[in-house]
C-alpha positions in Angstrom: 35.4 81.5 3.4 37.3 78.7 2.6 36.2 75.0 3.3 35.8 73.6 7.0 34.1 71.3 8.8 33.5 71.6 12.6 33.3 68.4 15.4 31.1 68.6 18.2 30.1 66.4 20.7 27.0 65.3 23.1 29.4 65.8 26.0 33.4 65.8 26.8 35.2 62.7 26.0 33.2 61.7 23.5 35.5 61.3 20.5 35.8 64.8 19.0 39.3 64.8 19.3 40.0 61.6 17.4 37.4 62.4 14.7 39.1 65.2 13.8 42.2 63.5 13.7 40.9 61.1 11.4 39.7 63.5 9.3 42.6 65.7 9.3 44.4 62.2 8.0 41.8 61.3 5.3 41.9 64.5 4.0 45.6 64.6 3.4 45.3 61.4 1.9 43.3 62.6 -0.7 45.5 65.4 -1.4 44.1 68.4 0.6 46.5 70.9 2.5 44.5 70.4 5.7 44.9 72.2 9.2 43.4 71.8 12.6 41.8 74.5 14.8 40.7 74.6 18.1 39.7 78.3 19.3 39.9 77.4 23.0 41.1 74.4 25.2 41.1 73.6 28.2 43.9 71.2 29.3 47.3 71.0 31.2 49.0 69.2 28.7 50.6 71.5 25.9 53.7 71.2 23.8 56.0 73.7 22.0 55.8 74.0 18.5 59.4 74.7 16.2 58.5 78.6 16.8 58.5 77.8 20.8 54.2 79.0 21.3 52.4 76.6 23.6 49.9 74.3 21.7 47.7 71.8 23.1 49.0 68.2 22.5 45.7 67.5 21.1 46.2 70.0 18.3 49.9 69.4 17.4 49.3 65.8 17.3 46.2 66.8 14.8 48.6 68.7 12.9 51.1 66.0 12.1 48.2 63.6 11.3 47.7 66.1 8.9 51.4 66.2 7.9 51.2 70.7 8.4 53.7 72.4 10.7 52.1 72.6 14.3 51.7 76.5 14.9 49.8 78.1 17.8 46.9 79.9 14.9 45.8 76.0 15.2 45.3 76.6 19.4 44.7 80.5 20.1 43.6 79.7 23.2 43.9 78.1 26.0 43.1 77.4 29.6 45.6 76.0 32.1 44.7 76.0 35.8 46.5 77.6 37.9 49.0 76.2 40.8 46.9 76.1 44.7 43.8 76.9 42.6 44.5 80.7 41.8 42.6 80.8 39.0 43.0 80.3 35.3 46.7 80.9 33.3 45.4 82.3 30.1 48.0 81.3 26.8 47.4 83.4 24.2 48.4 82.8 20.7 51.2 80.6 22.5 52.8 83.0 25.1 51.5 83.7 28.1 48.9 86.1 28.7 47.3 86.2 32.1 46.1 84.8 35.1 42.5 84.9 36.1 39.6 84.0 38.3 36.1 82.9 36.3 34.5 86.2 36.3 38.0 88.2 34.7 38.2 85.7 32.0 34.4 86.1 30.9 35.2 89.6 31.0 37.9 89.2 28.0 36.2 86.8 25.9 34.4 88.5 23.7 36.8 91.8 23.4 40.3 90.0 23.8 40.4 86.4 22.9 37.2 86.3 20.0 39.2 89.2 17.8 42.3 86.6 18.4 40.7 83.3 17.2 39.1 84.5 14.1 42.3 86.4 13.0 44.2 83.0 13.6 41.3 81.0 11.9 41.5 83.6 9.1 45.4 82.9 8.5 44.7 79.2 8.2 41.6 78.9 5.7 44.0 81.3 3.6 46.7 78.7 3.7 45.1 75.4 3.8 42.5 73.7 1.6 40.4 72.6 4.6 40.1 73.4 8.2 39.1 71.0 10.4 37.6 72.7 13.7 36.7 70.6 16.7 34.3 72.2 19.4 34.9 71.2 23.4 32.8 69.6 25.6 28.9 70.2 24.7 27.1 73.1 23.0 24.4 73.1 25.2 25.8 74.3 28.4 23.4 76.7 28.3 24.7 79.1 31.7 27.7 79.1 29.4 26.1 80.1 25.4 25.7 83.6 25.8 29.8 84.2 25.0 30.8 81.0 23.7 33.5 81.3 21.5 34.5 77.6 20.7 30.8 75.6 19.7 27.9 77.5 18.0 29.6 80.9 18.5 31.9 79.6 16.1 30.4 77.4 14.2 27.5 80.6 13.3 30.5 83.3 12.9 31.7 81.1 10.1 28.9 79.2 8.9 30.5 76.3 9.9 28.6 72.7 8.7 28.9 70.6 12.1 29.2 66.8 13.1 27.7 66.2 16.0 29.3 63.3 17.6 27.9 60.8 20.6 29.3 57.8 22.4 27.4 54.7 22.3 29.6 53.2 24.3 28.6 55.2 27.5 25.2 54.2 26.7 22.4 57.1 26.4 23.2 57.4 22.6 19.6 58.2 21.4 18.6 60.6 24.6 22.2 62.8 24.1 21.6 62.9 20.3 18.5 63.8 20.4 18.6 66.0 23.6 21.9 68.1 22.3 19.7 69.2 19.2 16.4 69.9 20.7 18.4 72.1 23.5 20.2 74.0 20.8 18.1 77.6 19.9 16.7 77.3 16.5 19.5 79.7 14.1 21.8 77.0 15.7 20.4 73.4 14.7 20.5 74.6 10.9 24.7 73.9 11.6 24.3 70.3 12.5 24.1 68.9 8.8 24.6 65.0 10.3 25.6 62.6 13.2 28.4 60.3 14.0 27.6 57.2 17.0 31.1 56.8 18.2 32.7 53.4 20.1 30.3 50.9 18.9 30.6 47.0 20.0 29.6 44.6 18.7 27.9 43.4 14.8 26.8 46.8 13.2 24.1 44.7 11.4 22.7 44.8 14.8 22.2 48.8 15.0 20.6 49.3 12.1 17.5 50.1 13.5 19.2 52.3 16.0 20.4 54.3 13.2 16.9 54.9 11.8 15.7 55.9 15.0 18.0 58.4 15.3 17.4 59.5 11.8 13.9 59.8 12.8 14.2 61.4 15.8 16.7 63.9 14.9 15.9 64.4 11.5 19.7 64.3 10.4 21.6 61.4 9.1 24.0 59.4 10.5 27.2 59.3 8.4 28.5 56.8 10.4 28.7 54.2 13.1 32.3 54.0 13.9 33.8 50.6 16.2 35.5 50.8 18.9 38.9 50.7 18.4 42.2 50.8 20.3 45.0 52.9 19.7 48.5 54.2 21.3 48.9 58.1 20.7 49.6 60.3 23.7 46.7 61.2 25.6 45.1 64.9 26.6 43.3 64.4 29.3 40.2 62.3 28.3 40.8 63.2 24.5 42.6 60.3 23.3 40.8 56.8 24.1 44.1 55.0 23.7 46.5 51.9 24.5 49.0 54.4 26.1 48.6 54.8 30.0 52.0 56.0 30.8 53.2 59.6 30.3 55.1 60.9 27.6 57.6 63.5 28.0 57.6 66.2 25.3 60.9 65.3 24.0 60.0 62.1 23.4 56.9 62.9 21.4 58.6 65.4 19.0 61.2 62.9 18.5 58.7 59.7 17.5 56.7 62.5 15.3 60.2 63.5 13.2 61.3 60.3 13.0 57.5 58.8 11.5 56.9 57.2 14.9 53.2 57.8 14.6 52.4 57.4 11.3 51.2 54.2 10.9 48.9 54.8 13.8 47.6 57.9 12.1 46.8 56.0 9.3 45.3 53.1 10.9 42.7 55.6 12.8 42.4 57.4 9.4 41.6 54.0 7.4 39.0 52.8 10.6 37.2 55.8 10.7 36.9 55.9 6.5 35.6 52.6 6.7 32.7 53.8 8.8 31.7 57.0 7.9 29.6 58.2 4.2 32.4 60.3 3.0 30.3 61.1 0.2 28.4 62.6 3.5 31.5 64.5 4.8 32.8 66.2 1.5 29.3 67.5 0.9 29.1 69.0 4.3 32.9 70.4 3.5 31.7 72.0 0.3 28.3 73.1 2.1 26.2 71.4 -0.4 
């Protein structure tokens, strides 16, 4: 297996998205090939990449951080709902595969779509240096574990090291941290190697104790306290916290990516989130040390 790191979060909308933008960026930086992956998402708002598959925004936009070609082995999956509420539009390795109510798309998970993630995340680690794999919404939806195949399930079928990521800025920091990993079964907390406080205000020489408390209380280290910071990339959903409040047709975003529009913002979040995090920390948990 080749090296990875995985992003999950206390809750949706929590920063997982950004993170592993950052570190898609940082990555490259140093001179990794590097390539996103998502196994599922749930979202309205996809793109088309050069080979015409479907791709969530949040992905593609992950994959140019990481200056790689956007393909859909980066998105296998995902969930659109459908028009008048008749159920779910499944897209499937970019092309559409079915439509479905809640109890027909459990019913695929683990023989149709699982087979199809890991023999996309199989064609990346064999291309790329480093794979950087974020989660969606929280591990610990526990009616929802038994068949998960985007947190722990894949975080244990590749041995993944995992981030756990919380927003401070929502307040509840220490309670969600802490919570998240005592609700995880046992085989799963050994994944969670450390934890990021996102969206902090304010002097950081002020939280110091708050990190040691969550030290403490989770046993884990925090590799990071990152700031709150502003920033104008198109949004999915709530996975971007950015500037940008208008939509952005598709168009325009392929053109601003081709012609560099982005890239100073990519490395703007890349530089603001190196600042805060112990990458000493982060390539350790790459290499699985």
């Amino acid at each position: 297996m080749g090296k990875l790191i995985m992003i999950q979060g206390t809750a949706s909308g929590v920063g997982k998205t950004t993170l592993a933008l950052a570190l898609c960026r940082i990555f490259r930086q140093d001179g990794y090939k590097v390539a996103p992956f998502k196994a599922q998402n749930m979202t309205q708002k996809t793109m088309r990449t050069e080979c015409g598959g479907e791709i969530a925004i949040s992905q593609l936009m992950q994959a140019y951080a990481a200056q790689a070609e956007a393909v859909t082995e980066m998105n296998p999956v995902i969930l659109k709902p459908a028009p008048c509420g008749q159920g779910i539009q499944v897209i499937l390795n970019g092309r559409q595969f079915d439509t479905l109510d809640a109890s027909g798309l459990k019913e695929i998970k683990t023989k149709t779509l699982l087979p199809e993630i890991m023999r996309a995340f199989d064609s990346l680690s064999k291309r790329y240096d480093i794979v950087v794999i974020e989660g969606a919404g929280s591990p610990v939806e526990l009616n929802l574990n038994k068949d998960d195949i985007v947190n722990m399930g894949i975080a244990k079928r590749l041995d993944a090291p995992v981030l756990l990521v919380a927003d401070i800025d929502r307040g509840g920091v220490f309670a969600s941290l802490y919570g998240t990993i005592r609700l995880l079964d046992e085989d799963e907390r050994k994944y969670v190697k450390a934890t990021v406080v996102n969206r902090f205000r304010g002097e950081l020489a002020s939280f110091e104790d708050g990190v040691s408390v969550i030290e403490k209380i989770t046993g884990l280290p925090v590799a990071g306290v990152v700031p709150y910071i502003s920033f104008d990339l198109p949004e999915e959903d709530e996975a971007f916290d950015g500037g940008r409040r208008e939509e952005i047709g598709e168009l325009a975003v392929h053109s601003l990516i081709s012609n560099g529009g982005f890239e100073r913002e990519f490395d703007a979040i890349a530089d603001h989130v190196r600042g805060a995090l112990d990458m000493e920390l982060i390539y350790r948990m790459v290499e699985r040390q």
